[in-house]
N, C-alpha and C positions, 0 to 999 in steps of 0.2 A: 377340310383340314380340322376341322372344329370337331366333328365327329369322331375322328381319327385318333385325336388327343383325348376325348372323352373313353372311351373303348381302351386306352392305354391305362389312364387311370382306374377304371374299371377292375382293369386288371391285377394292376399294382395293389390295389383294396383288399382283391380278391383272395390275393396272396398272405397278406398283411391277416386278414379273419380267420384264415385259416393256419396259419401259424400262430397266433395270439392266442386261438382256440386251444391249439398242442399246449403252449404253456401254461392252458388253465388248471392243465392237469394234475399239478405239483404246486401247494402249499409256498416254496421256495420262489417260484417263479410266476406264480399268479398273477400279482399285479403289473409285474413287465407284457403278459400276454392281454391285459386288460387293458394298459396304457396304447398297445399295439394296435388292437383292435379299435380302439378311438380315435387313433390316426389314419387307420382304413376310411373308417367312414366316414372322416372330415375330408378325405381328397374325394373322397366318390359324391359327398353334397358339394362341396365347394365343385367341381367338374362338370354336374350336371345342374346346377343353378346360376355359375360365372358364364363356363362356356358355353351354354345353352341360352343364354340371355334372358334367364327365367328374372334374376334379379341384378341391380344393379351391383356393383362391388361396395358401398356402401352402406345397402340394404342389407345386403350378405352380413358384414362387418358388423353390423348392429344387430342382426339377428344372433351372431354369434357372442358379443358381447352380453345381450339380456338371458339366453339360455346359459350361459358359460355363468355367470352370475347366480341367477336361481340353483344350479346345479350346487356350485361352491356353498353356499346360504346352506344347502338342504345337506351337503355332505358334514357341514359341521355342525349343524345343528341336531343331528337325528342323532340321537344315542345308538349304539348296538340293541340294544333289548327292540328298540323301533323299525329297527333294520326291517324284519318279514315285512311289516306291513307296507314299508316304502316300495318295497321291490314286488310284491301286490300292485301294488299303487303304479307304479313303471309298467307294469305286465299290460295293465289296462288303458296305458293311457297310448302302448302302443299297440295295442288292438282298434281302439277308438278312430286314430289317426291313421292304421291302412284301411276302416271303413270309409273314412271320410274323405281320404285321397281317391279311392274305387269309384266315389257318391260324384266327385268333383268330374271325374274325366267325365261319365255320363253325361252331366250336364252340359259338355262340349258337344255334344252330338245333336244340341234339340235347334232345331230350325226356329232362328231368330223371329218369325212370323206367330206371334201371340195364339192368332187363331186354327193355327193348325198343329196335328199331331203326329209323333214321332213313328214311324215306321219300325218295327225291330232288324230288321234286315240293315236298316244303315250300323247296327252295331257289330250287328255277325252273330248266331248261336254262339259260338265260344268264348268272345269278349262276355257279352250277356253273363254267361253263366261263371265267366272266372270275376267279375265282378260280384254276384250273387254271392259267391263265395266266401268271399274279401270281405264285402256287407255280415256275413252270418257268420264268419270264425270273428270278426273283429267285435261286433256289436257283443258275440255269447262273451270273448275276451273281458272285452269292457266291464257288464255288469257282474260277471262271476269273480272278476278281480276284487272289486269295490264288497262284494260282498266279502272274499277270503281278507280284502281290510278290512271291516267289520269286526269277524270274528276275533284275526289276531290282534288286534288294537284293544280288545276288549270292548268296543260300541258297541254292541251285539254278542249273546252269548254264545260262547264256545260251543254248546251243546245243539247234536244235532236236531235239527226242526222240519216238522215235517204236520201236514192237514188230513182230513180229508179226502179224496180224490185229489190227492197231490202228482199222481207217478199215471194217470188218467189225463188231466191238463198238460202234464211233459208230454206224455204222446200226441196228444190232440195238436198242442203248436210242434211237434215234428211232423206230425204229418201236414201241417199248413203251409210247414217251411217246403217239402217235397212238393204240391202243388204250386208252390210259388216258382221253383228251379221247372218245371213240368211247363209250364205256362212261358217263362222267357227260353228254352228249348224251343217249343214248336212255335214260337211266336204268335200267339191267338191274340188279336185284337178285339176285345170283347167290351171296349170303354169308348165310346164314340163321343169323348167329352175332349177340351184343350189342354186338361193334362194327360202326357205321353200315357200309353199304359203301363208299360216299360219302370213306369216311375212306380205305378200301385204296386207291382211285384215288388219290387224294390221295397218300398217301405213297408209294406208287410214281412217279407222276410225277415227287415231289422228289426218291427217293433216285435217281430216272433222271438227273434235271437235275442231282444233286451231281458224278457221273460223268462228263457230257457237257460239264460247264465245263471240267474237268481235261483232258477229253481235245481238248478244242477249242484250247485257248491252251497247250497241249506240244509242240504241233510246231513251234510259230512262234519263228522267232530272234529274237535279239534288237538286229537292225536295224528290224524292225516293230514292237518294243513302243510305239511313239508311238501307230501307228494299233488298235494292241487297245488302249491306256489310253482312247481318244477312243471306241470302241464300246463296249468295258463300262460307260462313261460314258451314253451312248446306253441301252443295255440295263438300267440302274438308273435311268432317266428312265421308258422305258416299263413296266417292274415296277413303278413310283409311280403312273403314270397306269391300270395296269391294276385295284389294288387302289381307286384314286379311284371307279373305277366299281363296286368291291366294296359300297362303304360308300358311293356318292353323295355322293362329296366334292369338290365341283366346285374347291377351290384344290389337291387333288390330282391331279386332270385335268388341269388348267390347267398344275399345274408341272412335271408330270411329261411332258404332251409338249410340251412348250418344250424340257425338258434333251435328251428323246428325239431331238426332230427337230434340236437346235441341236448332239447329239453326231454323231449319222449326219452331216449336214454337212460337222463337221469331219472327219469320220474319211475323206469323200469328197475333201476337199481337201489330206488328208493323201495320199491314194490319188493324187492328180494331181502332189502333189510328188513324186512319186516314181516316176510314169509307169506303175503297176501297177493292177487290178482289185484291189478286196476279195473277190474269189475269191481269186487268185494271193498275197494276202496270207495268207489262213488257211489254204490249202492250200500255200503253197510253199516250208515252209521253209529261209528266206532269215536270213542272217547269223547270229550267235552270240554268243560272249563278250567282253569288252571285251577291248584292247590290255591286252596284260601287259610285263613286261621281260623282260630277257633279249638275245643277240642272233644278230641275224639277217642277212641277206646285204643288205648295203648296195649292192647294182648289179643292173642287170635289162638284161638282153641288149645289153653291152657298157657301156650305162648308169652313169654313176656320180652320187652325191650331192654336192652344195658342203656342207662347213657351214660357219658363220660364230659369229661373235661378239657379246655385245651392243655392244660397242665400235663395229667397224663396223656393225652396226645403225643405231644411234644418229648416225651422220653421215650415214647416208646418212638417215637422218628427217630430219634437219637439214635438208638443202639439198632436201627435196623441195615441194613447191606443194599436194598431193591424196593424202591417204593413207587408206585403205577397210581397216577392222579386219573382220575374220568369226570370229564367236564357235562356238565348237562344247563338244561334252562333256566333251575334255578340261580348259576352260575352269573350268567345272564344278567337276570331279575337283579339282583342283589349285585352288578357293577363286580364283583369280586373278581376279577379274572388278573389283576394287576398285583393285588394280593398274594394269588396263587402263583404267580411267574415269581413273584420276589421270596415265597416260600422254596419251592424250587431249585432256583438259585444257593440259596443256603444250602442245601441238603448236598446240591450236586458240589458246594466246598468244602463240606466232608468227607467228602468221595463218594460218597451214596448214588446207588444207581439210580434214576429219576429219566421216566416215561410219562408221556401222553396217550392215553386211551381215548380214540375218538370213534363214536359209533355212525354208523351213516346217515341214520334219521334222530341224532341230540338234536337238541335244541330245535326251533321252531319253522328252518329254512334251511334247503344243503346249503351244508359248507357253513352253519352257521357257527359252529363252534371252532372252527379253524379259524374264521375272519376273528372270534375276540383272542383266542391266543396272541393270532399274529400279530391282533390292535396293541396286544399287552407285549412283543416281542420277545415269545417265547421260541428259543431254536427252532425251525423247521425240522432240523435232525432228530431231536424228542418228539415227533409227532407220529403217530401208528395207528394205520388203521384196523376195526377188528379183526381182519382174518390175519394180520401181522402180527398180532400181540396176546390173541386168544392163550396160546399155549404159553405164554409167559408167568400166568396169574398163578399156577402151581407152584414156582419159584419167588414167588412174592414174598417179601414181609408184611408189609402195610398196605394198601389199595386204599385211597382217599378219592370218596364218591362224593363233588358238588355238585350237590343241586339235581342229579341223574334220579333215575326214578325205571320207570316201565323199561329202559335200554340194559338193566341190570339185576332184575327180576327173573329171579329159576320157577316162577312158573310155568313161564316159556318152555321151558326143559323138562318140568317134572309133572303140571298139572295138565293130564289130556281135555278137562274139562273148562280149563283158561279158554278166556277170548286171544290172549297172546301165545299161544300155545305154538310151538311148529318156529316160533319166529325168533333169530339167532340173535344171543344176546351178547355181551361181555362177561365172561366167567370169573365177575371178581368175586363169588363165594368159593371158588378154588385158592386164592389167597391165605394166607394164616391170620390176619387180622384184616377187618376192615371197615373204615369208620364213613358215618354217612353224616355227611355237611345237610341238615333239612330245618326247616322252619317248625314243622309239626308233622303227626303222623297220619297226616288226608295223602289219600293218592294221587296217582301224577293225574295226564292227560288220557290215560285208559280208562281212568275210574278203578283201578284193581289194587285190592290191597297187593304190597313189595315182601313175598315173603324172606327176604334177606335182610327186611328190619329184624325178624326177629331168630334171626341166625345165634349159633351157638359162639363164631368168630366175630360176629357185626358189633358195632359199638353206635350208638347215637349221637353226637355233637350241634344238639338241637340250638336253633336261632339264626340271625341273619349270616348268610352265609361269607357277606364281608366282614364283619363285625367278628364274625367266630374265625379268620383266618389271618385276620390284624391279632387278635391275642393272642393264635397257634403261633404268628411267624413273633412276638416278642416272647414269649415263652423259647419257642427255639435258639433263640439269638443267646436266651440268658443259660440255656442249657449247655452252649456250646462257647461261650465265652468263657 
């Protein structure tokens, strides 16, 4: 009976992930299919921990109490700008947890007698090796995570890092890890000691995979941490779905390639935004650490910079018809997104037409500049993404660039000898004006000078980019009063 009820819930879950998944689709609906999706898998634990008599209803209760806690603790406390690296941080911690579930059942297999050793045949070739599995996506999960926190947290530079006979020791623990899967395959007992041998595959494989995470996500800069947040995301889906088949867990199957196949996805259409192979992204170390201060040469081959004011800012929003904001990291950085919604706001009470220009790979994580909108409750209806609004910027009057950088650079378009060359931008130099919200003039996370600072239509609005949108939006207020 017990079972039977389990298998229903199952299902009910099943249903619940994959509709929650549909609504992730859509800005509007997001957090309804997020909410849904939590309630999948609270019936699918609660199901197979109550009704399986794994815990008591009180343990349960308390279990859910203390996570339910930390989670709240960490949902208010993290700022947005923190966000990548929490969700890093999450990637790995359920990578970590489908090794150590995979690691757990193993150890139900070993013959309570101290002095003797485990047989591989009591596991099966295929359990063996779908745990092996589970052990090696979860283990590369884990540390490749911690390391992609690192980077974006700033403990560790943004800039790719790389030795020696670096990409020599990758292959060397790939190919240890292949003897280790080769070895629990044919079952060789070659350890005539009382631990199983079963075990030393095992933990070679993981200490292989602790190794091979670090050194997988150390070369890559940090203009592609977007597209490694979206694969270790992927790679802690399929370390879920690998151990589901450990333990015949069919709502771990289920969820786990959902997140697997819905991460590679993104991480493919992160690869399109930016016009590069997932090869060329974990092998090519591309860009580095964020913009700093300091200063730097304000003109590029005769080239010089306008900068302006909020003052003239703010008139010329006035008398415009169409204005196309593009949010980027330094957005972010600088909290300003709340600013930006209540500038917005004004403009759209003058009738002014007022857009959101969101690129696929802004800010530091998908979908990262969609969550501060929305944190700042800006219509979903104004939100556009680039292949929607590309053609609008020729009808533009003003185009206000915060904090965006490399997502809005025509060298993408115009310089074949760019490292961004080939990769599809926002056409706000099609606009008739457009001014850029920046700190200084360092580059983004390409390292490449923006040659749309020094455009003939671009304006500068140098400094903090809250600071300079609190004066555009009192300026505006006084312009239009």
């Amino acid at each position: 009976m017990n079972a039977d009820i389990i298998d229903i819930a199952y299902l009910v879950a099943a249903i619940l992930f994959i509709y929650g998944l549909k609504r992730l689709t859509s800005p509007a609906t997001a957090r309804g299919g997020n909410q849904l999706a939590a309630v999948g898998m609270l019936i699918a634990v609660a199901a197979t921990l109550f009704l399986a008599r794994i815990l008591t209803p009180i343990e349960m209760l308390g279990g859910l109490v203390v996570g339910g806690a930390i989670g709240a603790l960490l949902a208010r406390r993290v700022e947005m700008t923190g966000m990548p690296e929490l969700v890093a941080a999450f990637n790995g911690f359920g990578g970590i947890a489908s090794a150590l579930v995979a690691g757990a059942e193993v150890m139900r297999y070993l013959d309570p007698d101290p002095a003797s050793t485990m047989a591989l045949n009591q596991l099966g070739v295929g359990t063996s090796v779908t745990v092996a599995l589970s052990v090696l996506i979860g283990v590369v999960t884990f540390s490749g995570s911690f390391v992609a926190f690192g980077k974006l947290s700033g403990k560790m530079s943004g800039n790719p890092i790389s030795f020696p006979g670096m990409r020599f020791l990758t292959l060397l623990l790939a190919v240890g890890v292949i003897v280790g899967f080769v070895y629990l395959a044919l079952g060789i007992d070659a350890f005539p000691t009382t631990v199983p041998p079963t075990l030393y595959a095992l933990g070679g494989i993981a200490l292989a995979a602790l190794f091979l995470g670090v050194l997988l996500v150390i070369p890559i800069g940090g203009a592609d941490m977007p597209v490694v947040v979206a694969l270790l995301n992927s790679y802690s889906g399929l370390a879920a779905a690998a151990t589901g088949f450990v333990l015949d867990n069919t709502a771990l199957i289920v969820s786990g390639a959902l997140v697997g196949a819905s991460g590679l996805i993104l991480t493919m259409i992160m690869c399109e935004g930016m016009n590069r192979s997932l090869l060329n992204v974990l092998l090519g170390g591309f860009g580095g650490d964020a913009e700093g201060d300091g200063a730097v040469p304000t003109s590029m081959e005769g080239l010089t910079v306008t900068a302006t004011s909020a003052e003239d800012v703010a008139i010329l929003l006035t008398y415009s018809e169409k204005v196309i904001v593009v949010p980027g990291y330094g957005m972010a950085v600088a909290q300003a997104q709340h600013q930006v919604r209540e500038l917005g706001d004004l403009l759209l009470e003058q009738g002014i037409d007022v857009k959101y220009a969101v690129h696929p790979v802004a800010g530091r994580m998908p979908g990262h500049m969609n969550v501060l909108l929305a944190e700042a409750n800006v219509s979903y209806d104004l939100l556009f993404e680039m292949d929607d609004i590309n053609g609008e910027f020729d009808s533009t009057d003003v185009v206000l660039v915060v904090g965006a950088n490399d997502v809005v650079n025509p060298a993408a378009r115009n310089n074949p000898a760019s490292p961004i060359y080939g990769m599809p931008i926002l056409n706000v130099d099609h606009a008739r004006n457009v001014i850029i919200f920046k700190r200084s003039m360092r580059p983004g996370y390409s390292g490449i000078e923006n040659e749309l600072f020094f455009a003939d239509n671009t304006k500068m609005l140098f400094g903090d980019a809250k600071d300079s949108m609190t004066s555009l939006v009192s300026e505006v207020k006084e312009a239009t009063s």
